[in-house]
N, CA, C, O and CB atoms as a CASP TS submission, in Angstrom:
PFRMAT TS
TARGET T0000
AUTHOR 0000-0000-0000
METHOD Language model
MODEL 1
PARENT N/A
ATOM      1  N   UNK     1      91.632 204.698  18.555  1.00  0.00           N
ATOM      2  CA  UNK     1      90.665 205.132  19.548  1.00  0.00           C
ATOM      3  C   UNK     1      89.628 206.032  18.893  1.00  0.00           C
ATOM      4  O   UNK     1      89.910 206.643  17.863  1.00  0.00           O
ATOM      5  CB  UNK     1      91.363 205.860  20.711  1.00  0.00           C
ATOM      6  N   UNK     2      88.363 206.131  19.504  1.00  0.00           N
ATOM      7  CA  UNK     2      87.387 206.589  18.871  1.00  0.00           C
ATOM      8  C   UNK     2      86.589 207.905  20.219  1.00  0.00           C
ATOM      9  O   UNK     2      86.372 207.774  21.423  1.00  0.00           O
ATOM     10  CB  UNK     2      86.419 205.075  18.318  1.00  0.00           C
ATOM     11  N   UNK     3      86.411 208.799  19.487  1.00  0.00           N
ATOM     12  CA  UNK     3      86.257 210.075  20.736  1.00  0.00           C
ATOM     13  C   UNK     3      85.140 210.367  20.679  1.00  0.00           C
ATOM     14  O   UNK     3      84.819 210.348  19.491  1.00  0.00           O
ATOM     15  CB  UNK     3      87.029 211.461  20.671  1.00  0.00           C
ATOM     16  N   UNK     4      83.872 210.789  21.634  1.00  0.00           N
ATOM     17  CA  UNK     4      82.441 211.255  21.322  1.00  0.00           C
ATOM     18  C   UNK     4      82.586 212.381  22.387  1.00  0.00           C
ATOM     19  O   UNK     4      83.464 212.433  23.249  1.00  0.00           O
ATOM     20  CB  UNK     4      81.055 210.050  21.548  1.00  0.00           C
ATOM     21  N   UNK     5      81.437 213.398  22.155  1.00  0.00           N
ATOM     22  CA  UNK     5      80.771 214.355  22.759  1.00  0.00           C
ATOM     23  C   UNK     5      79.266 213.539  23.169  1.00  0.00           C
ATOM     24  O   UNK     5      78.591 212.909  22.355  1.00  0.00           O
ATOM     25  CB  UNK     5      80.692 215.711  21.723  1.00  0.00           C
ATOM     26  N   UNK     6      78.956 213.713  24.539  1.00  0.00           N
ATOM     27  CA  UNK     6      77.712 213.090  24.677  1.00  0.00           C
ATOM     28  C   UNK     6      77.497 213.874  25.403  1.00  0.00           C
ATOM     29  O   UNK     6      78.192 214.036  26.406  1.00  0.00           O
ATOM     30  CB  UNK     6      77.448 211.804  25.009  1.00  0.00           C
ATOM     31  N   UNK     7      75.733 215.112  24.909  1.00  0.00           N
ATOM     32  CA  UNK     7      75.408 215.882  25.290  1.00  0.00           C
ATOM     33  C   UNK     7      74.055 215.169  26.351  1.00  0.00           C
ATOM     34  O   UNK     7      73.296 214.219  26.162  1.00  0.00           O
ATOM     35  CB  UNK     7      75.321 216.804  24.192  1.00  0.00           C
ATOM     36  N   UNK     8      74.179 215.929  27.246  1.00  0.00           N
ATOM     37  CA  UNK     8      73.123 215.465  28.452  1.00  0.00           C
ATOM     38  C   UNK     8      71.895 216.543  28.482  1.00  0.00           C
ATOM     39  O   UNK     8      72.076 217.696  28.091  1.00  0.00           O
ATOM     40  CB  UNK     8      73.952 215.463  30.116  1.00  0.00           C
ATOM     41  N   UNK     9      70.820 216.157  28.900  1.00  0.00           N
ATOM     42  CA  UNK     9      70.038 216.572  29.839  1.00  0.00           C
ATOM     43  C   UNK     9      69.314 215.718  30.616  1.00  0.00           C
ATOM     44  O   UNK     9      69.040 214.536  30.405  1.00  0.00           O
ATOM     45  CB  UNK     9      69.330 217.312  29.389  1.00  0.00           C
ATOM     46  N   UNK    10      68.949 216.619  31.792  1.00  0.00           N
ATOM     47  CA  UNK    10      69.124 216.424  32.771  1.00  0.00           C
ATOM     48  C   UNK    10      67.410 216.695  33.675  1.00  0.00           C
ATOM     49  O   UNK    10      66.524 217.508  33.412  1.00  0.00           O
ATOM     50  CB  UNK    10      70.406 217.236  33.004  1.00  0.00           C
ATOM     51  N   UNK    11      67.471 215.835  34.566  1.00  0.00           N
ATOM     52  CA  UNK    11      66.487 216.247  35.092  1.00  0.00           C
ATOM     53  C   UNK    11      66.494 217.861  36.166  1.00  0.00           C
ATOM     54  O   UNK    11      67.521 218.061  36.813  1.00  0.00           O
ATOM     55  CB  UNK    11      66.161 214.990  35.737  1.00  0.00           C
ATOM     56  N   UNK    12      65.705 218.569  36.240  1.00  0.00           N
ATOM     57  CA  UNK    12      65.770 219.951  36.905  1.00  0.00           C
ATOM     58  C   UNK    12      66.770 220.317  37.931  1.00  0.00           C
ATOM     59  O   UNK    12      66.139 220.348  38.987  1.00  0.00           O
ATOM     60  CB  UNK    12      64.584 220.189  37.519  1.00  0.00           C
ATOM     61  N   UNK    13      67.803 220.563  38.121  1.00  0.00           N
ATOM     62  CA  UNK    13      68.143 220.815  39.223  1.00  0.00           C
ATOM     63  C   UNK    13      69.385 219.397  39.192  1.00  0.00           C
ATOM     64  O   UNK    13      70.387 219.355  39.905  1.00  0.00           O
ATOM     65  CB  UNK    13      66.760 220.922  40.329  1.00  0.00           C
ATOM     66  N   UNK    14      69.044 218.518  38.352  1.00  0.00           N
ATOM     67  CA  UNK    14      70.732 217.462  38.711  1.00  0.00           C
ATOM     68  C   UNK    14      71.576 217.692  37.782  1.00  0.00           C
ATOM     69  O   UNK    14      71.788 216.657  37.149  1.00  0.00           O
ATOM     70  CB  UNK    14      70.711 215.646  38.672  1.00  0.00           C
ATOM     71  N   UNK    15      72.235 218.688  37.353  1.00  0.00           N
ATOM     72  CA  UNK    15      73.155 218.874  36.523  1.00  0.00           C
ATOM     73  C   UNK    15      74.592 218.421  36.807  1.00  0.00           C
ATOM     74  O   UNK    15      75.427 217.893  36.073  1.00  0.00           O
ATOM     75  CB  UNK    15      73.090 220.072  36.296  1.00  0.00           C
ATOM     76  N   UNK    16      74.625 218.777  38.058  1.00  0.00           N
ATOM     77  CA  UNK    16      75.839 218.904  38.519  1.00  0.00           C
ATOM     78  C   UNK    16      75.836 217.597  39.311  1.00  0.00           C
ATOM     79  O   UNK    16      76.972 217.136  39.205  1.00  0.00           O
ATOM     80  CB  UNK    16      76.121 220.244  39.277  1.00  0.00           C
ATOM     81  N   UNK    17      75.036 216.750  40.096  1.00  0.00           N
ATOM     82  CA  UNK    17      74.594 215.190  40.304  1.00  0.00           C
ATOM     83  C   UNK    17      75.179 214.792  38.979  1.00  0.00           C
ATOM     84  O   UNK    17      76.285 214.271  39.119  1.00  0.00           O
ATOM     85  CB  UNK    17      72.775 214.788  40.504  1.00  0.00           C
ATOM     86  N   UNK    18      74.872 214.858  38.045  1.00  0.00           N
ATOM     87  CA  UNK    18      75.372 214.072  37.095  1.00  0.00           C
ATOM     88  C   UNK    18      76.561 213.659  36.497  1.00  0.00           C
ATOM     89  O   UNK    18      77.117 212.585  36.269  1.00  0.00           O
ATOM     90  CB  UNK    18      74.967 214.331  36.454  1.00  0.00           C
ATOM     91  N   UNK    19      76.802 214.963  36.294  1.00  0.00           N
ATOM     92  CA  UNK    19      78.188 215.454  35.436  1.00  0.00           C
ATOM     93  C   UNK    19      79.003 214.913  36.777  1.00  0.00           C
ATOM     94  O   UNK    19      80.067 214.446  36.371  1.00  0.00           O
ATOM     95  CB  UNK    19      78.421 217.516  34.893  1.00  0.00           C
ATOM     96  N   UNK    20      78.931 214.824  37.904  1.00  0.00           N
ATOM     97  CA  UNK    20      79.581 213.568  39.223  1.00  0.00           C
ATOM     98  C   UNK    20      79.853 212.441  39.349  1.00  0.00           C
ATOM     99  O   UNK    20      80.821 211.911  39.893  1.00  0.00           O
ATOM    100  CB  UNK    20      79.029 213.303  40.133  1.00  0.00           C
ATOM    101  N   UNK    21      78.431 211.756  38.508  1.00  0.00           N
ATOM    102  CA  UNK    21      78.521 210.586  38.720  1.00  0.00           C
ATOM    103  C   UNK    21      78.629 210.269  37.551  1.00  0.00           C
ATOM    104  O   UNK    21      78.135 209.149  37.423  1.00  0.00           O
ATOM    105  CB  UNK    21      77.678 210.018  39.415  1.00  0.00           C
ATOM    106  N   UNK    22      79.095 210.730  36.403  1.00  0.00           N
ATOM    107  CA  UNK    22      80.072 210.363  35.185  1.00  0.00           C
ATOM    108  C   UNK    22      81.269 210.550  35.477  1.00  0.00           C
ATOM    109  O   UNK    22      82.166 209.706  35.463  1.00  0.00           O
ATOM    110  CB  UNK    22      79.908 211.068  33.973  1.00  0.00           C
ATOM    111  N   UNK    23      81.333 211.506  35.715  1.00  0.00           N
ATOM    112  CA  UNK    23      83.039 211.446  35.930  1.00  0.00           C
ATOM    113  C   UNK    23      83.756 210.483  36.501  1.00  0.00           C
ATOM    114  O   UNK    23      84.932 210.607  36.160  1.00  0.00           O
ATOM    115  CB  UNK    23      83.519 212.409  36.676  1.00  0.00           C
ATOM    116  N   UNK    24      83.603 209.663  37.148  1.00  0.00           N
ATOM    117  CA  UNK    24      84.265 208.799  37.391  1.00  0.00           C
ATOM    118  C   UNK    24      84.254 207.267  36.669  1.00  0.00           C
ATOM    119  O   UNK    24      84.933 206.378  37.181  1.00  0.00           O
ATOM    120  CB  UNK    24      84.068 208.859  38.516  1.00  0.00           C
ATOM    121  N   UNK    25      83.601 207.050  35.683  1.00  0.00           N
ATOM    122  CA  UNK    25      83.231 206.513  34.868  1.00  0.00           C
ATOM    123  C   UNK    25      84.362 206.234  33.890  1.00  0.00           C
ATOM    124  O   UNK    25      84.937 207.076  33.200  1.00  0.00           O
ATOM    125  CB  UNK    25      82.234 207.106  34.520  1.00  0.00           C
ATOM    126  N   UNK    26      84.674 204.489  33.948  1.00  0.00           N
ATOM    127  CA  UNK    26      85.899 203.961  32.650  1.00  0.00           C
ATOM    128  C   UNK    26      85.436 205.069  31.498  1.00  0.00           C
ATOM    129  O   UNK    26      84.216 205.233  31.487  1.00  0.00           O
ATOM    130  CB  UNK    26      85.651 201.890  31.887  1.00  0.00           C
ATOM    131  N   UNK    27      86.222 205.912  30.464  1.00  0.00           N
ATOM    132  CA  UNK    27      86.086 205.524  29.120  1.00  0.00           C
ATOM    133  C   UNK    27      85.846 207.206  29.552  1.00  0.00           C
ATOM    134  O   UNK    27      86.089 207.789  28.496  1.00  0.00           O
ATOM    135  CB  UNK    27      84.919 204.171  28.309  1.00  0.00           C
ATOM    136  N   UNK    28      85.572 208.009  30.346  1.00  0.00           N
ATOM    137  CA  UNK    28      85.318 209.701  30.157  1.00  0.00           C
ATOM    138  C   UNK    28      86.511 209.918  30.570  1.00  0.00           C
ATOM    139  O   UNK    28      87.115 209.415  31.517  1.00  0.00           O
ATOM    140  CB  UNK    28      84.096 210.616  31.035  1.00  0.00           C
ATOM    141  N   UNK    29      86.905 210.886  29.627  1.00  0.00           N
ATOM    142  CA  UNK    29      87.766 211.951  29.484  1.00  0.00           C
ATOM    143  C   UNK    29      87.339 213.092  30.558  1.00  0.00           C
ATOM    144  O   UNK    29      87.918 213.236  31.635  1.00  0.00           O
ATOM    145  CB  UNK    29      87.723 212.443  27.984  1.00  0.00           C
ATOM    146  N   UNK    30      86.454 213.732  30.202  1.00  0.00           N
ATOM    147  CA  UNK    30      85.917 215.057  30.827  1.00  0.00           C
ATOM    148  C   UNK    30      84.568 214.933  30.477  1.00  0.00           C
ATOM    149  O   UNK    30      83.998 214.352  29.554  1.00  0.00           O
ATOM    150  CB  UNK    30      86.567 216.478  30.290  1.00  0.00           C
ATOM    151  N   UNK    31      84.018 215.903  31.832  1.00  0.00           N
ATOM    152  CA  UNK    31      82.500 216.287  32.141  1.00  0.00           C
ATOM    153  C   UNK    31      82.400 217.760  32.224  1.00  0.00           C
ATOM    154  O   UNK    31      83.147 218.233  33.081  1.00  0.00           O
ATOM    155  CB  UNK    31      81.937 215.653  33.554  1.00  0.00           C
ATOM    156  N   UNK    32      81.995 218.245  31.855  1.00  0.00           N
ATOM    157  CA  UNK    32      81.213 219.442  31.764  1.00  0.00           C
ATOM    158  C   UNK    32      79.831 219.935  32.384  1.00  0.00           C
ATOM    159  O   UNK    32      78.953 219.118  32.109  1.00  0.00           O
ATOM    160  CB  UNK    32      81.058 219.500  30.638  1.00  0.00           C
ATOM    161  N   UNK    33      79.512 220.656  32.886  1.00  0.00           N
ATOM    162  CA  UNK    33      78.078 221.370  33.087  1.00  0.00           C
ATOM    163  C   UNK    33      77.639 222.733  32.335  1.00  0.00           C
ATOM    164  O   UNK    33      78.032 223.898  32.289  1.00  0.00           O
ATOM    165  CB  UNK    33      77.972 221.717  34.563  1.00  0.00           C
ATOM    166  N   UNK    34      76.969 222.221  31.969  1.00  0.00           N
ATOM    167  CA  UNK    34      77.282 224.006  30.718  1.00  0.00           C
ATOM    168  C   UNK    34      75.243 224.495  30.437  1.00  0.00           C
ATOM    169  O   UNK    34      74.422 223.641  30.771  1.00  0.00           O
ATOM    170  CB  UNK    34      78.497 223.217  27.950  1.00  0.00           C
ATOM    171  N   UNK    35      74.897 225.420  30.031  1.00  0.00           N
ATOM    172  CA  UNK    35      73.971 226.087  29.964  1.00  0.00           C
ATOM    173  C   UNK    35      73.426 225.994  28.237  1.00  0.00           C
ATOM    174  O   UNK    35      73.991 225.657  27.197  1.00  0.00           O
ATOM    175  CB  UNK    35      74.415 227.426  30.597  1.00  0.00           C
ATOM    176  N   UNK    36      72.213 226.421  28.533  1.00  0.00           N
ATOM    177  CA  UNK    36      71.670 225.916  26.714  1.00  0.00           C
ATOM    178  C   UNK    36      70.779 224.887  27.036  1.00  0.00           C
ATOM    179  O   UNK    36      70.201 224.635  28.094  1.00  0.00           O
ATOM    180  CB  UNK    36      73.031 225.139  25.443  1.00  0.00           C
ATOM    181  N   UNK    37      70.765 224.289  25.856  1.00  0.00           N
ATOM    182  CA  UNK    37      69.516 223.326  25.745  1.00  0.00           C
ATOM    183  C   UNK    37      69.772 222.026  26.165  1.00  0.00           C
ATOM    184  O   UNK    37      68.983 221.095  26.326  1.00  0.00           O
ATOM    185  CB  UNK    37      68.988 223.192  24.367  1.00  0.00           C
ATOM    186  N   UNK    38      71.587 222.110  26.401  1.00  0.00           N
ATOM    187  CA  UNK    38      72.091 219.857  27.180  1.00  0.00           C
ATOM    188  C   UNK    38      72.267 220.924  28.824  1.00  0.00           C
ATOM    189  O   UNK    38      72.029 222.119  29.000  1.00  0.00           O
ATOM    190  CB  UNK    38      74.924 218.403  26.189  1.00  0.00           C
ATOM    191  N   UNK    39      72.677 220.060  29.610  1.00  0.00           N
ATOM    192  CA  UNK    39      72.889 220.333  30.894  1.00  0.00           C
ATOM    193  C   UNK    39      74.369 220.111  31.340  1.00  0.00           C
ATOM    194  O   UNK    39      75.109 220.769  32.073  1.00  0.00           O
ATOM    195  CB  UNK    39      71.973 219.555  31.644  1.00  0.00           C
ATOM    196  N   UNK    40      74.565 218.784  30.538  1.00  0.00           N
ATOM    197  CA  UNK    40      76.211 218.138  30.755  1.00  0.00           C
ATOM    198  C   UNK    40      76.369 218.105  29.426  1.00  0.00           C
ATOM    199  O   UNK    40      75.475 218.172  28.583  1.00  0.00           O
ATOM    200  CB  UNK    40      76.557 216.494  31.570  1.00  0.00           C
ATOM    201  N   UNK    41      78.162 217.941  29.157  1.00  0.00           N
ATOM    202  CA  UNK    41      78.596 217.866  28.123  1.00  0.00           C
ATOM    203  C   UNK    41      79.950 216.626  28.399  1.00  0.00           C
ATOM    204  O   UNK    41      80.937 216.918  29.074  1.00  0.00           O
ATOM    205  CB  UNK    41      78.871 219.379  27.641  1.00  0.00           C
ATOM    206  N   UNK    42      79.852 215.897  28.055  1.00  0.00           N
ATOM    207  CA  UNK    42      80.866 214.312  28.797  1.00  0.00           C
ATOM    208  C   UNK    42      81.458 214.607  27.340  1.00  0.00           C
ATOM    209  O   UNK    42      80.928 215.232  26.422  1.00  0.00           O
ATOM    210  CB  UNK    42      79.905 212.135  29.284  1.00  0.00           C
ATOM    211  N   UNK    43      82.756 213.957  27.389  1.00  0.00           N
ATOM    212  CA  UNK    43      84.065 213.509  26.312  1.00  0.00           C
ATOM    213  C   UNK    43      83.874 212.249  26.616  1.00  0.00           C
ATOM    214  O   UNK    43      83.685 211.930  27.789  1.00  0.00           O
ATOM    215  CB  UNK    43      85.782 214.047  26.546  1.00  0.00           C
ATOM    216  N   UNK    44      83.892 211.367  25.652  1.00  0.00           N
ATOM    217  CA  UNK    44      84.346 209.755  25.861  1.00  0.00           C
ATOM    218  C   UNK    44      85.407 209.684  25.092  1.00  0.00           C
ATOM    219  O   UNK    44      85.990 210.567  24.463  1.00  0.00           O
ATOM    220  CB  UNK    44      83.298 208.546  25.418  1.00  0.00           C
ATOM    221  N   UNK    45      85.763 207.702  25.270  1.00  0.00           N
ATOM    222  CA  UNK    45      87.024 207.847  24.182  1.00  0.00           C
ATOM    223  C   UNK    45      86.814 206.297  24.526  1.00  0.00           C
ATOM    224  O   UNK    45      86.727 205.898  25.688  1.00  0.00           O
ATOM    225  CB  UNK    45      88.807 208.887  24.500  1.00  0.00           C
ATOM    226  N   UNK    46      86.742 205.485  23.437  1.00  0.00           N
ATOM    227  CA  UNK    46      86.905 203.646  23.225  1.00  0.00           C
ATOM    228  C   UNK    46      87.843 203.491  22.227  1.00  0.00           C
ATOM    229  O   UNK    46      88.332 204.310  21.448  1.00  0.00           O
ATOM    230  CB  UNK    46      85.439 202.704  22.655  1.00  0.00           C
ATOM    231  N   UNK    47      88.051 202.049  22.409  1.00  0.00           N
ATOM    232  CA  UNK    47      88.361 201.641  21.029  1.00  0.00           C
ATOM    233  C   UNK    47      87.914 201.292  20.151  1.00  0.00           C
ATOM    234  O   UNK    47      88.721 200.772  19.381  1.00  0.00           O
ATOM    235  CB  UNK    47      88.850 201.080  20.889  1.00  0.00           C
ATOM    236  N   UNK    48      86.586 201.317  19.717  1.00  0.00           N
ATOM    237  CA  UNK    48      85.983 201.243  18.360  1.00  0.00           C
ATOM    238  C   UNK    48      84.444 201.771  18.568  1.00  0.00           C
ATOM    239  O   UNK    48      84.031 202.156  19.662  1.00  0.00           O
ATOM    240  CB  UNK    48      86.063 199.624  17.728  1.00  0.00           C
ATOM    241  N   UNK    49      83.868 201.748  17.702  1.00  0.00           N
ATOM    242  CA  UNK    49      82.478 202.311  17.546  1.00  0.00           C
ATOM    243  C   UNK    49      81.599 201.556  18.564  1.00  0.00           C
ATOM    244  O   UNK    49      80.765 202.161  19.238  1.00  0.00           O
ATOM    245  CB  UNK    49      81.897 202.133  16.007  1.00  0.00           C
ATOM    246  N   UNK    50      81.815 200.119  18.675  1.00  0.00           N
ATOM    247  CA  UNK    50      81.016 198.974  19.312  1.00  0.00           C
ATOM    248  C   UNK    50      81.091 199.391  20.700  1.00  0.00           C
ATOM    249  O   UNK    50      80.061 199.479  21.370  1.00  0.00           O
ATOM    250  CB  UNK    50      81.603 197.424  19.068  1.00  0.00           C
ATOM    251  N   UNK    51      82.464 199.707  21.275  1.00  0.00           N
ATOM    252  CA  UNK    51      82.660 199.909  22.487  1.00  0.00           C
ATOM    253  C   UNK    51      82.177 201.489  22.808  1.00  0.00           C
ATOM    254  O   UNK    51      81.691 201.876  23.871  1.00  0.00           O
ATOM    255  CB  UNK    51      84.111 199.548  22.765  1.00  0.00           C
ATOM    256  N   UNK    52      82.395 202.165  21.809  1.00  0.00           N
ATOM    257  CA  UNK    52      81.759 203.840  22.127  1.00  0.00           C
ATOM    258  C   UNK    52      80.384 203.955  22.830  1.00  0.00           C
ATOM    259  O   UNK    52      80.170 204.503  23.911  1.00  0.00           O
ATOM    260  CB  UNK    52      81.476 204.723  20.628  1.00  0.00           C
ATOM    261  N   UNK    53      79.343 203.237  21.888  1.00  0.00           N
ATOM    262  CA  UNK    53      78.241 202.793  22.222  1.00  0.00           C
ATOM    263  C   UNK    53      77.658 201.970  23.216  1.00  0.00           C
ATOM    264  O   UNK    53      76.671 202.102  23.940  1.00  0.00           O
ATOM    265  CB  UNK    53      78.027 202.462  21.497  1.00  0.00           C
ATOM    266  N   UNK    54      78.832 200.757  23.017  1.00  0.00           N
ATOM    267  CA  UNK    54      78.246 199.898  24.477  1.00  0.00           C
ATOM    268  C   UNK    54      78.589 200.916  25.805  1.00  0.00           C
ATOM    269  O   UNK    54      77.866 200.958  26.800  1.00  0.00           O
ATOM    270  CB  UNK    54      79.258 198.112  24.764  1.00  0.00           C
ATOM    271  N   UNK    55      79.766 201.687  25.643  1.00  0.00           N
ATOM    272  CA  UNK    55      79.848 202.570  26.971  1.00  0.00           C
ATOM    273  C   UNK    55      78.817 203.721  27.383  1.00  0.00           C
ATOM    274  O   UNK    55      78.586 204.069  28.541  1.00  0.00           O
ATOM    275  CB  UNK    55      81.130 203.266  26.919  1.00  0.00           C
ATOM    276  N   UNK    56      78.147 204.334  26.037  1.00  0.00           N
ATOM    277  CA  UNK    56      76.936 205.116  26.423  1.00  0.00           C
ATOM    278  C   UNK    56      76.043 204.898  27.088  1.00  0.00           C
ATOM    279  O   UNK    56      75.638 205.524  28.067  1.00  0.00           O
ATOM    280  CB  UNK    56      76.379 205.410  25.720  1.00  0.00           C
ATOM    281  N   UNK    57      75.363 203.291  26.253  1.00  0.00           N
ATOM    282  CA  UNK    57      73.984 202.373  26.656  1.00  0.00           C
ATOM    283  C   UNK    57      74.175 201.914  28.262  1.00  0.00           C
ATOM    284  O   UNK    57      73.344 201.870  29.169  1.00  0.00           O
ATOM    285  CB  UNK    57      73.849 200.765  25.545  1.00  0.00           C
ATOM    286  N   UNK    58      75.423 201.631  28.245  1.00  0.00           N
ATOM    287  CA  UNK    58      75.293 200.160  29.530  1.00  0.00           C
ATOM    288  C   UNK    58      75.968 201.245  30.686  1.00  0.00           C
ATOM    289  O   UNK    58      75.489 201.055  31.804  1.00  0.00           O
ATOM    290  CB  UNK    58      76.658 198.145  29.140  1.00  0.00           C
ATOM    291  N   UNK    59      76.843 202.187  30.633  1.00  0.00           N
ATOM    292  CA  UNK    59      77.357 203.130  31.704  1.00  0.00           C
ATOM    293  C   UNK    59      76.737 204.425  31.538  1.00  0.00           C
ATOM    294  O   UNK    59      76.061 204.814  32.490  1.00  0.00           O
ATOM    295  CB  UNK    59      78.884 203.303  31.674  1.00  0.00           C
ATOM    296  N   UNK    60      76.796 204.904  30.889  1.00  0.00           N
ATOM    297  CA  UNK    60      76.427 206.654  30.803  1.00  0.00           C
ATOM    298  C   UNK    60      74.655 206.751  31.089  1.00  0.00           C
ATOM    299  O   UNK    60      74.108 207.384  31.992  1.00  0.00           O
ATOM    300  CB  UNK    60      76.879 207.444  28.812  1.00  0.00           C
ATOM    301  N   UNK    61      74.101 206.049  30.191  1.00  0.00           N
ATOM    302  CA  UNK    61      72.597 206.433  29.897  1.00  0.00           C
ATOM    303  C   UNK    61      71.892 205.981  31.540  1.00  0.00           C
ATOM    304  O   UNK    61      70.856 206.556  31.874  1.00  0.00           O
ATOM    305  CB  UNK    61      71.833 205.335  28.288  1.00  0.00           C
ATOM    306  N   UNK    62      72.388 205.164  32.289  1.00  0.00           N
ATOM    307  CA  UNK    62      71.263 204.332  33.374  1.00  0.00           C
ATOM    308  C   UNK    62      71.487 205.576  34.801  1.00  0.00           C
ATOM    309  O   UNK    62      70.891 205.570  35.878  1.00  0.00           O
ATOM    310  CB  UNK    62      71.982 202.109  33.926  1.00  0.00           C
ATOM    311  N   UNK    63      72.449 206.465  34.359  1.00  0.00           N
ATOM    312  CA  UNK    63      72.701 207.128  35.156  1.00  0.00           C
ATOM    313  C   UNK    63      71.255 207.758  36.268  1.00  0.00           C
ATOM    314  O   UNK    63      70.100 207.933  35.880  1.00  0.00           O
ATOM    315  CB  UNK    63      73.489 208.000  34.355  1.00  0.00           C
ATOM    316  N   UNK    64      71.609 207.915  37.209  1.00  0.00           N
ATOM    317  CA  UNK    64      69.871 208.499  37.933  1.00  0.00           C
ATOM    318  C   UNK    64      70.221 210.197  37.597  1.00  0.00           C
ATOM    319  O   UNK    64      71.200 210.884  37.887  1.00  0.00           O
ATOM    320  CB  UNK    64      69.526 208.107  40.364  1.00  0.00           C
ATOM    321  N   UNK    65      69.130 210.466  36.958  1.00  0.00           N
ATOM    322  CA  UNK    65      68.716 211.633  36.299  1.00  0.00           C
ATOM    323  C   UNK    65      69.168 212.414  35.699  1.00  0.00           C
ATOM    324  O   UNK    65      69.532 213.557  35.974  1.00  0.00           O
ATOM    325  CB  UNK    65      68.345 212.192  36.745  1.00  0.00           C
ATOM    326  N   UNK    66      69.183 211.558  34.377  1.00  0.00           N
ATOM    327  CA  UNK    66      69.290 211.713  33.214  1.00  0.00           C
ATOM    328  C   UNK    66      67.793 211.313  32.104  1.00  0.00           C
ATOM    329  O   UNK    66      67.133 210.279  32.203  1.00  0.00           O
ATOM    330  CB  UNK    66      70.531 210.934  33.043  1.00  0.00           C
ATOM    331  N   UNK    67      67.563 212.333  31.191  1.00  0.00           N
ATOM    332  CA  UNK    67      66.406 212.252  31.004  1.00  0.00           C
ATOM    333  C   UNK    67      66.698 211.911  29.607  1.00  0.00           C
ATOM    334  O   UNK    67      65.800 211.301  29.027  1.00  0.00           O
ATOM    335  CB  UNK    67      65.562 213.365  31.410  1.00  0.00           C
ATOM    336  N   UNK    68      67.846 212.194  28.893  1.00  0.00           N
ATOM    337  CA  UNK    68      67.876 212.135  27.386  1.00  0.00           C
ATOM    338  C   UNK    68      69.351 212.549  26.850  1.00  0.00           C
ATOM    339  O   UNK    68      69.824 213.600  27.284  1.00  0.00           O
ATOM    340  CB  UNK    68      66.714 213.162  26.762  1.00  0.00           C
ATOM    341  N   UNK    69      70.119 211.755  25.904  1.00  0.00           N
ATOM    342  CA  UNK    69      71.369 212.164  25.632  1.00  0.00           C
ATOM    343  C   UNK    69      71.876 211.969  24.029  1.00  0.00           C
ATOM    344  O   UNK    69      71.340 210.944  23.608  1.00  0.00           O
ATOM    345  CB  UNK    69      72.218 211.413  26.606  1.00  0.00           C
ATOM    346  N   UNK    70      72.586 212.493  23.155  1.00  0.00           N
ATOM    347  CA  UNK    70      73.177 212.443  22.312  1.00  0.00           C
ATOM    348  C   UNK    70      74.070 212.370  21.858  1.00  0.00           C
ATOM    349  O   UNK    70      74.723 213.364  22.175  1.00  0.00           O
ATOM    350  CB  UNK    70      73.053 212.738  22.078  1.00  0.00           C
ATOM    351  N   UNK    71      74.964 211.343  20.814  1.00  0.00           N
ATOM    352  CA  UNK    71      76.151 211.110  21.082  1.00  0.00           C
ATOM    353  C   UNK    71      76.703 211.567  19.882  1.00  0.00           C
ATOM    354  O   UNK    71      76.146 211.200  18.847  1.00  0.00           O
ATOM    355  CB  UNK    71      76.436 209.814  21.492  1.00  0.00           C
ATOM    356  N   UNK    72      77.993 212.522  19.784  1.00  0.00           N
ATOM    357  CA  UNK    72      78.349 212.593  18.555  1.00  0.00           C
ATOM    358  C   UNK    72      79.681 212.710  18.614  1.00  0.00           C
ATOM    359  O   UNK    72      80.368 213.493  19.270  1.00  0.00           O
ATOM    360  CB  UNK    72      77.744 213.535  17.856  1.00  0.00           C
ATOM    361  N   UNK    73      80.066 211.630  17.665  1.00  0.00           N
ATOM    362  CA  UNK    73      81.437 211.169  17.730  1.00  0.00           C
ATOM    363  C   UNK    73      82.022 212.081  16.782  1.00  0.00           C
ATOM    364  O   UNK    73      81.449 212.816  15.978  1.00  0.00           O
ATOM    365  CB  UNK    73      81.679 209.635  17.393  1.00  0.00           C
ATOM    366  N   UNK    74      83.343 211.909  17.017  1.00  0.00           N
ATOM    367  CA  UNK    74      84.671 213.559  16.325  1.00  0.00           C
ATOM    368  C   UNK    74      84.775 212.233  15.438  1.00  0.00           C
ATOM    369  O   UNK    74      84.700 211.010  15.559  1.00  0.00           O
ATOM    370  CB  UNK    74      86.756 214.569  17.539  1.00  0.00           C
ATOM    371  N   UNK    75      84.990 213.201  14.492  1.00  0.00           N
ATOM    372  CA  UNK    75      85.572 212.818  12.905  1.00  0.00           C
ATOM    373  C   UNK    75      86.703 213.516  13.054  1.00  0.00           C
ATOM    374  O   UNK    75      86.763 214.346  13.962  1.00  0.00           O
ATOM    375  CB  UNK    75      84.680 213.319  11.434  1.00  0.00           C
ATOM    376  N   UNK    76      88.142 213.238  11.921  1.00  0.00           N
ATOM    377  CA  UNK    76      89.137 214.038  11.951  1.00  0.00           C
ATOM    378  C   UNK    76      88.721 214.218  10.164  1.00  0.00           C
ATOM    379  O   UNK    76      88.513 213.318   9.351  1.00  0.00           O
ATOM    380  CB  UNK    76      90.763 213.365  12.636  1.00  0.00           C
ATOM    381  N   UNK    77      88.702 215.713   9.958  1.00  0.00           N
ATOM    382  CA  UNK    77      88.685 216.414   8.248  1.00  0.00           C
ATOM    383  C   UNK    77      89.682 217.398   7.994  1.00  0.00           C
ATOM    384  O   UNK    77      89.757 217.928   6.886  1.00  0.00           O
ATOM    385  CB  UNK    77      87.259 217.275   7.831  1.00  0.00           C
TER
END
């Protein structure tokens, strides 16, 4: 299995709209709303890189208001 941090922002005021309507979403672990420069902070988890990604693009990103996101997958060192 393959684990990401996918940091959100958000349009003004939907932080918490969001971090909602991920959460229930195949493939998240946990949602977050947190302060700083993302708005949400989502955990994912697939089974391979292909699927990490296809779950960002095709579920996470079309979300309504969401303006911009980054995905960074855990390495184990």
């Amino acid at each position: 299995m393959v684990r990401a941090y996918v940091l959100i922002q958000t349009d003004t005021g939907r932080a918490a709209d969001v971090a909602n309507a991920i959460r229930g979403l195949a493939g998240v672990i946990s949602t977050e709303a947190v302060t700083g420069p993302y708005d949400v902070v989502v955990l994912i988890e697939a089974t391979d890189v292909d699927a990490l990604g296809q779950l960002v693009v095709s579920s996470v990103q079309p979300v309504e208001g969401i303006v911009r996101t980054l995905t960074c997958p855990v390495i184990n060192i």
